[in-house]
Each structure stands twice: as C-alpha cells, then as structure tokens.
C-alpha positions as CSV (number, residue, x, y, z in Angstrom):
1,X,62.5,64.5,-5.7
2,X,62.9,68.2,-4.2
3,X,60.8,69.6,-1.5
4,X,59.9,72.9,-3.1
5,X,58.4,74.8,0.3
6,X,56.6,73.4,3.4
7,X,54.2,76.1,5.3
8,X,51.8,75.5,8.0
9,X,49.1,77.0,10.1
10,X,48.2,77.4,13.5
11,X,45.0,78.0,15.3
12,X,45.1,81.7,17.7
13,X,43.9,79.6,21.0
14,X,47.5,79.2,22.6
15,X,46.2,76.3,25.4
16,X,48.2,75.0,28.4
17,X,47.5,71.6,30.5
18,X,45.9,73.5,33.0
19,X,43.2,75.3,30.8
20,X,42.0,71.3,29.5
21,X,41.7,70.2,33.6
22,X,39.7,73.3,34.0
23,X,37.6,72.2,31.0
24,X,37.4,68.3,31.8
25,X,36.3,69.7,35.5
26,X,33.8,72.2,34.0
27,X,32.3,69.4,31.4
28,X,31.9,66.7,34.0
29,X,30.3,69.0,36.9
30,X,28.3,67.1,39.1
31,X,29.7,63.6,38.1
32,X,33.6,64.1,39.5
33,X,32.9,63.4,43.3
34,X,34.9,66.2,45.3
35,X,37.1,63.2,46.9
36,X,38.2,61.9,43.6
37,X,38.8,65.9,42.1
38,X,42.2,65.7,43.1
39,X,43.5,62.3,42.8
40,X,42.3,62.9,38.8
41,X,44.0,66.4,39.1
42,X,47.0,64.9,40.2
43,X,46.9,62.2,38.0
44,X,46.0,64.4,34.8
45,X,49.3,66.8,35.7
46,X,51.8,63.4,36.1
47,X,50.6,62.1,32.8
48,X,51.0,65.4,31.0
49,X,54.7,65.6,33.0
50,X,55.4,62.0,31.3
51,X,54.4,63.1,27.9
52,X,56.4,66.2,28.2
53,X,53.1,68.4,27.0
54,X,53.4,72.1,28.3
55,X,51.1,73.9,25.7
56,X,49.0,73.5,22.3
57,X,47.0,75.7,19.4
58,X,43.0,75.0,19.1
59,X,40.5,76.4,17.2
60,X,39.2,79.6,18.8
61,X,35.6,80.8,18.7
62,X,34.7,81.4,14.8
63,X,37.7,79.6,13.4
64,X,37.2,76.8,11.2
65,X,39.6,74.0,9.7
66,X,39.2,74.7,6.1
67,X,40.7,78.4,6.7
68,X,43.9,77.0,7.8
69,X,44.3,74.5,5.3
70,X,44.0,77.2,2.2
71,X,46.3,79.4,4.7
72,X,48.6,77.1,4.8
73,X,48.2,76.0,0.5
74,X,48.1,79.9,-0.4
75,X,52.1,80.1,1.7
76,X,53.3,77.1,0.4
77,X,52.7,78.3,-3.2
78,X,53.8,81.7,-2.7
79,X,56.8,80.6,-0.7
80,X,57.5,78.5,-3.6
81,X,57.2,81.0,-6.1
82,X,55.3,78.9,-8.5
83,X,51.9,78.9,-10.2
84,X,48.9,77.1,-9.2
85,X,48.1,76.3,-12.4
86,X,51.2,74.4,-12.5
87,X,50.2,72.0,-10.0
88,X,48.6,69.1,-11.2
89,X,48.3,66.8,-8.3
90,X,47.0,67.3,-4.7
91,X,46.9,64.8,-2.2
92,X,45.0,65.3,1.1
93,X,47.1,63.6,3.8
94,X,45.8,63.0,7.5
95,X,42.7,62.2,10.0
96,X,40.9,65.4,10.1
97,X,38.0,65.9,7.7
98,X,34.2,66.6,7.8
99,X,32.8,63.7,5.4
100,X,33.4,60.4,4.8
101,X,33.4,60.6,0.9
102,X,34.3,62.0,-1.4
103,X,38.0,62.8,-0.7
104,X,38.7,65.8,1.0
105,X,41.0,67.4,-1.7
106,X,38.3,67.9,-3.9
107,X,37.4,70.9,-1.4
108,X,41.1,72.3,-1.2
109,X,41.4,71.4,-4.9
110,X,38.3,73.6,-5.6
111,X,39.5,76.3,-3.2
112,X,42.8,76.6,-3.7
113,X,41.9,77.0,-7.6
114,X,44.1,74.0,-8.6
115,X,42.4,73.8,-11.5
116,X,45.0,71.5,-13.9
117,X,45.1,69.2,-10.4
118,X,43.7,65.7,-10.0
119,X,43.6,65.0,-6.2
120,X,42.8,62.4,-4.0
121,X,43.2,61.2,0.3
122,X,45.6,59.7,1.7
123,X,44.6,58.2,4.9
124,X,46.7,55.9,7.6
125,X,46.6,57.7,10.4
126,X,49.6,60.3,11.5
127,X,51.9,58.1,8.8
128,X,49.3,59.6,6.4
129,X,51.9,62.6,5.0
130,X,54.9,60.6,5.0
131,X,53.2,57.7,2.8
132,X,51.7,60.9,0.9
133,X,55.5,62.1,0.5
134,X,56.7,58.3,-1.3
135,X,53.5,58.3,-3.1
136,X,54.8,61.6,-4.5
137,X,58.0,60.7,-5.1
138,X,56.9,57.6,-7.3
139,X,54.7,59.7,-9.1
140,X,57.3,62.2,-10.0
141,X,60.0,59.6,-10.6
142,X,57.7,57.6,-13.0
143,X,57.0,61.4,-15.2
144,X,53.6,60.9,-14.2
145,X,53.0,64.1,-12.2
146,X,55.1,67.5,-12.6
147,X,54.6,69.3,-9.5
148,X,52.5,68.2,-6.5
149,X,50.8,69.7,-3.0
150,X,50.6,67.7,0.5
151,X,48.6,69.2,1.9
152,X,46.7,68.1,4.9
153,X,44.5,70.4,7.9
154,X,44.8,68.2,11.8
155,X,41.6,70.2,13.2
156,X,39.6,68.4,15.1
157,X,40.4,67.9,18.6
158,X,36.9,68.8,20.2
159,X,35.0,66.8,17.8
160,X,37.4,63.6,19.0
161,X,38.3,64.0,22.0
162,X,36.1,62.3,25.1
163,X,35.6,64.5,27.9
164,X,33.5,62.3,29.8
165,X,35.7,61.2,32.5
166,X,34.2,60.6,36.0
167,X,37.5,59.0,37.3
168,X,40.8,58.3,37.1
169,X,40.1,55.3,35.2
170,X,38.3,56.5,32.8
171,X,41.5,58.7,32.1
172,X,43.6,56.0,31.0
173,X,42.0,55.5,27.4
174,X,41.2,59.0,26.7
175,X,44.0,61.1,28.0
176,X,46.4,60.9,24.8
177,X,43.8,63.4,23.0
178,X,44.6,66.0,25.1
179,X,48.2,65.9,24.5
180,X,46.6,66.3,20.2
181,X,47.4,70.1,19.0
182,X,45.6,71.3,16.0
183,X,47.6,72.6,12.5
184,X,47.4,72.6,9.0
185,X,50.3,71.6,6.8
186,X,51.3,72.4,2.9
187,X,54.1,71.0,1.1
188,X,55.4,71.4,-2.4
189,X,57.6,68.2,-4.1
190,X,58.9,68.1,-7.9
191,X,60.6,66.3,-9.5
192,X,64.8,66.8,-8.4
193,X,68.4,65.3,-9.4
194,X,67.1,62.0,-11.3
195,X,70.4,60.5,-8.7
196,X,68.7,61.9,-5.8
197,X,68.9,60.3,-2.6
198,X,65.5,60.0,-1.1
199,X,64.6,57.2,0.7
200,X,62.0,55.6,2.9
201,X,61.0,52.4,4.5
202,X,57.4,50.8,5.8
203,X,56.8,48.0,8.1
204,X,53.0,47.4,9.6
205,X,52.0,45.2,12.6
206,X,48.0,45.1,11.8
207,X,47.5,42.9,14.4
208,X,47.7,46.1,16.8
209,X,45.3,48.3,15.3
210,X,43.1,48.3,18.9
211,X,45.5,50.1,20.7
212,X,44.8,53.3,18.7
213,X,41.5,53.9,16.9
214,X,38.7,56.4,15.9
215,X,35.8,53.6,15.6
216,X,32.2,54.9,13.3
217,X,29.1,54.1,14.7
218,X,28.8,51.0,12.0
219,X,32.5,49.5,14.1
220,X,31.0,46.3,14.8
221,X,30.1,45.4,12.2
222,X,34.2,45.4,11.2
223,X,35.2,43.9,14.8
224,X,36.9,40.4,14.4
225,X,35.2,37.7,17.1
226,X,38.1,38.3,19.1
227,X,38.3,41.8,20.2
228,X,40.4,43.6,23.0
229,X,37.3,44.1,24.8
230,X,37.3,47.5,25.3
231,X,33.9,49.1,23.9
232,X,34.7,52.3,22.1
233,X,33.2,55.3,22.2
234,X,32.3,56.0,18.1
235,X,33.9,59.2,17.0
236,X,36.0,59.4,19.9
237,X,40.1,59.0,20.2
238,X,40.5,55.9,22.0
239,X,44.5,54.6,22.8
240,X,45.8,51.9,25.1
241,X,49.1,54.3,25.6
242,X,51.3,52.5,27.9
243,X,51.3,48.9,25.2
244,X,51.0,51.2,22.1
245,X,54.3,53.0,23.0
246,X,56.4,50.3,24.3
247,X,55.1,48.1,21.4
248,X,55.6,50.8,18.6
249,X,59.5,52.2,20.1
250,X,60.6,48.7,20.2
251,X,59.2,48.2,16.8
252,X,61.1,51.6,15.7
253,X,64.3,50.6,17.0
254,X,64.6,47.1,15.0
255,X,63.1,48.8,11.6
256,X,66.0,51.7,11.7
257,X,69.0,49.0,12.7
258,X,68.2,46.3,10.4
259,X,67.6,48.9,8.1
260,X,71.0,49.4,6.2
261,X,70.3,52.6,4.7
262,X,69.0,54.2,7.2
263,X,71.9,52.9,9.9
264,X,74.6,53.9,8.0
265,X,74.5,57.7,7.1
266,X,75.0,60.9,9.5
267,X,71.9,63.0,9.7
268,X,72.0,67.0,10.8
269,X,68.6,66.7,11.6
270,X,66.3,64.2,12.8
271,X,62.6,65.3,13.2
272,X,60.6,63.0,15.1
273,X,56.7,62.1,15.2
274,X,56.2,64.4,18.0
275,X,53.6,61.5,20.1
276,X,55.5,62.9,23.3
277,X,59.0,64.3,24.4
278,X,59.5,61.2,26.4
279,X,58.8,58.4,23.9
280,X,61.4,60.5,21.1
281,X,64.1,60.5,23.7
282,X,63.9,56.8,24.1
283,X,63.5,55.9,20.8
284,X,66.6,58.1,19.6
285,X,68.8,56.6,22.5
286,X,67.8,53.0,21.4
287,X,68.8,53.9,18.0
288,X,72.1,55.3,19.1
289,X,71.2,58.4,17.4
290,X,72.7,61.8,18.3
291,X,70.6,63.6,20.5
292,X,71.4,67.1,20.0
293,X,70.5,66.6,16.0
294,X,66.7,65.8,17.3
295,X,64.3,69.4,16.5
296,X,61.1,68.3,18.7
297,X,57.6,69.8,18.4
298,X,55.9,68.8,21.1
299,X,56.5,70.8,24.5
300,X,55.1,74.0,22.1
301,X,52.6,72.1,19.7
302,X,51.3,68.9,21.4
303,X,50.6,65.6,19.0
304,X,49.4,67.6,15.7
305,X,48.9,63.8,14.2
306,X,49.7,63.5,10.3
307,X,51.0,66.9,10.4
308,X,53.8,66.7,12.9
309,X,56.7,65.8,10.5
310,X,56.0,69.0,7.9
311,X,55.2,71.0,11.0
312,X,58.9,70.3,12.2
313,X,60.6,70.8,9.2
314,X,58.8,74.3,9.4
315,X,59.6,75.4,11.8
316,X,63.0,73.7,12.0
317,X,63.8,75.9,8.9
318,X,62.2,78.9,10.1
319,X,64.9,78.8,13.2
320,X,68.1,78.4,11.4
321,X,67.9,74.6,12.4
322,X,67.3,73.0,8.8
323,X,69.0,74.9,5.8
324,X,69.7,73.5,2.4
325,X,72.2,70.4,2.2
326,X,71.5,69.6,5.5
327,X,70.9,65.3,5.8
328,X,67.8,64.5,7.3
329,X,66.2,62.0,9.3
330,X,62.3,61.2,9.6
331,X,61.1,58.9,11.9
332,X,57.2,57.9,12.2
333,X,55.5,55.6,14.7
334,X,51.7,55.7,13.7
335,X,48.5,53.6,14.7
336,X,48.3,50.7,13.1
337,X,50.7,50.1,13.7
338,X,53.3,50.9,11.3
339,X,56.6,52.0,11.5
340,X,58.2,54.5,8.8
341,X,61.2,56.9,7.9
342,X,62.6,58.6,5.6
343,X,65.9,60.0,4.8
344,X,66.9,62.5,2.3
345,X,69.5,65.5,1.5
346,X,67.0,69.2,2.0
C-alpha cells in the first residue's frame, strides 16, 4: 500500500487556554462563587500546563464541519493528481458527525462527486483512521478496491464539550475536551510494491471503556449492573484522565516491546496520538524511542481525536520533517481502550 497524498483542514478561530476560562467563566455566571473563581482558574491553567496545550482551531461564526471535510477531500485529490472518478471506495473515519445513521460518507460520497465509490464509517473512537488505514490496506491487497479516500471531519467540540462547571471538581471529568482542537483530514492509499512493508498491530482492553465515553441519551439501557458510578452527561465528553492515561501508556509500552516488528526497526519519524505533550514524552521514553524523531501536534493543534495521526503527517511533510523513504512510526492510544501502530516506509 502507498499513501498517495494526506491534506487537512483547519477551522479560522485560532483559540488559546485563556480564551476557554473566559468562556467557562462567562457560561457559568452566577453559579462560580467569587471565592472559588480562582482556585478553578488556577486549577484550569495547571491542567492545561500538564497537558502541554497552548492553543487550538474552532469553528468560527458561519463555519460548518462539512466545508472542511470537502476542503480537505478536494486537496487530497488534487494533491494527488488523480481523478475522482477513480476512487471507488470512501471510508468516513472518526467521532464527529451529525446523524446516527446512515454512514456519514454517504454525504462526502455525494459531495465530493465520488460517483464509482462505495463508502461506509469507520468508528472506534480517535483509533478510527488508523483501523480505517489497515482496513484499506486489506482491501487493496486482496484486489478488491483500486484506489481509496480516508477521509474523516473532527468538528464538534461545542456540541461535546460540558461547560457546566461550578467547581473545581466538577473539572476533573470534563477538562480533557478543552484540550480537543477541531480538523478535517483526507488521505489517498493504493495499492503499492506487492513486497511492501506496511504493518500494524491492535490490542483492546474493553473492560475500560468508562474512562472515556460520549454516552446517548438511551446509555442505560447498554450500562452493565456494575458500572463506575459516575452518571454521564448524554452527548457530552466525559474522561477519568489521570487512570485512562497511566492505564493506556503502560498498555502502549508492553504492545510496542513485545511486539517484534515494531521493536526492532529505526524510524525517522514517529508521530504520536497527540492526547497531550506530556503523556507522548512518557510513552516514547518507556519505549526507549528516540526523542528527537517524535513531530508532535499538540502545543499548536490541541487533541484533534481520529484525525491527529494524518494531521501530523501533514504537516510533518509540509515542514521538511517527513519526505519520501523516510521510516515511520505511528503510535495510537484510543478510548476503549485499545492500543495501535503502525509502521511503514513513506
């Protein structure tokens, strides 16, 4: 399998840490007792210090998701210099969509004129493109698709995240949405050398999937007798981030060392599920990974969920960091939880 092009999207709102305080302060006026304003200042600003967060892209007034998304379909195709008629498979890839059925890429399939495409969604969370990505590469291998788009459009951080904090407990469980930054992703695979070195491995821990979770309004009705406990917000980003990211980075570190594969080539560049600055730093220096080889995202672009891995080989290439021939490295720690990477020759 080749990677033919990978182009993304940003939204025009450029927005720092302190523009979301403003905007937690504004939303909860009246129920934030003066005393308590800055301990839950204080707290907010050490929490986004931990995470390593410094700035992120939202929708501005008048923008919607599904402009990005075809933005960043209409690139990758033009980048790639090939036909849309030629692609005959699209697979939607990631949380962020308006309906529950039918599958997203039936829009984008419809807009982006793919009209020789079947499509369908991929959905497991911010592992959604990198599963897309082996799905593709089984597809092609097998002769079964030609030429296939990723695409996938991470928009919807207002319409998830929970504003209603009072306190700096209620903080604890809400704050990892406002490290989430909003993108759109396209990516272009066919088929490559038939020798070709891609590779990727999966593991899944389902017995944590309370510690990260966007619950429906029908969640009970799917809640095992025994639950955490915690009663969820529906539609809202809920995380338990202190046991999801010691759980997940210790989970990482086994899967890449008792990995063979993975543990025994060189990479030039290792790109990162960009979840925070301080949880890729440990996992790379439990892996015994070279440092300087890692390109992070997320000081500039926050958590932009399934599409953090194509946004960082973007931009990675659009720097002068990734060129052709280059080894790479992709490491993925999603709810679920589930563990994934991938390595390959660009």
């Amino acid at each position: 399998m080749k990677i033919l092009s990978i182009a993304y999207a940003l939204p025009s709102k450029k927005v720092t840490n302190e523009d979301l305080i403003e905007e937690i302060f504004e939303r909860n006026r009246g129920r934030i007792a003066e005393i308590d304003k800055e301990g839950l200042r204080e707290k907010l600003n050490r929490f986004f210090a931990m995470s390593g967060t410094q700035t992120r892209f939202h929708r501005n007034s008048g923008e919607r998701a599904v402009d990005f998304a075809l933005q960043a379909g209409n690139a990758a195709l033009e980048k790639a210099g090939v036909n849309r008629e030629d692609v005959d498979l699209l697979i939607y890839a990631g949380v962020g969509r308006g309906w529950v059925e039918p599958a997203t890429a039936n829009l984008f399939q419809s807009e982006l004129g793919l009209r020789s495409a079947t499509c369908f969604d991929v959905l497991d969370a911010c592992a959604s493109w990198i599963r897309s990505l082996a799905i593709a590469k089984t597809f092609l291998a097998q002769k079964v698709h030609k030429l296939i788009m990723i695409l996938n459009c991470e928009c919807n951080f207002r319409e998830y995240a929970n504003f209603d904090i009072a306190n700096a407990q209620d903080l604890e469980n809400s704050f990892s949405a406002f490290t989430i930054g909003e993108a759109a992703t396209a990516t272009l695979v066919a088929a490559g050398d038939p020798e070709d070195d891609f590779f990727f491995s999966f593991k899944t821990w389902g017995e944590k999937h309370g510690l990260c979770k966007i619950t429906l309004p029908n969640a009970d009705d799917f809640a095992p007798s025994n639950g955490n406990g915690h009663i969820l917000k529906p539609m809202s980003f809920f995380t338990a981030p202190s046991e999801l990211l010691s759980f997940t980075i210790r989970k990482l570190v086994s899967h890449y060392k008792e990995t063979e594969t993975l543990a025994s080539r060189i990479y030039d560049l290792i790109v990162g599920h960009a979840v925070s600055v301080s949880s890729t730093a440990r996992a790379v220096t439990l892996m015994s990974l070279d440092s300087t080889r890692v390109f992070d995202t997320h000081a500039r672009f926050g958590n932009t969920v399934s599409a953090s891995l194509p946004l960082g080989l973007a931009v990675a290439e659009q720097e002068g960091r990734l060129t052709r021939g280059m080894r790479v490295l992709l490491v993925m720690g999603s709810a679920g939880v589930t563990t994934a990477f991938s390595s390959f020759e660009y």
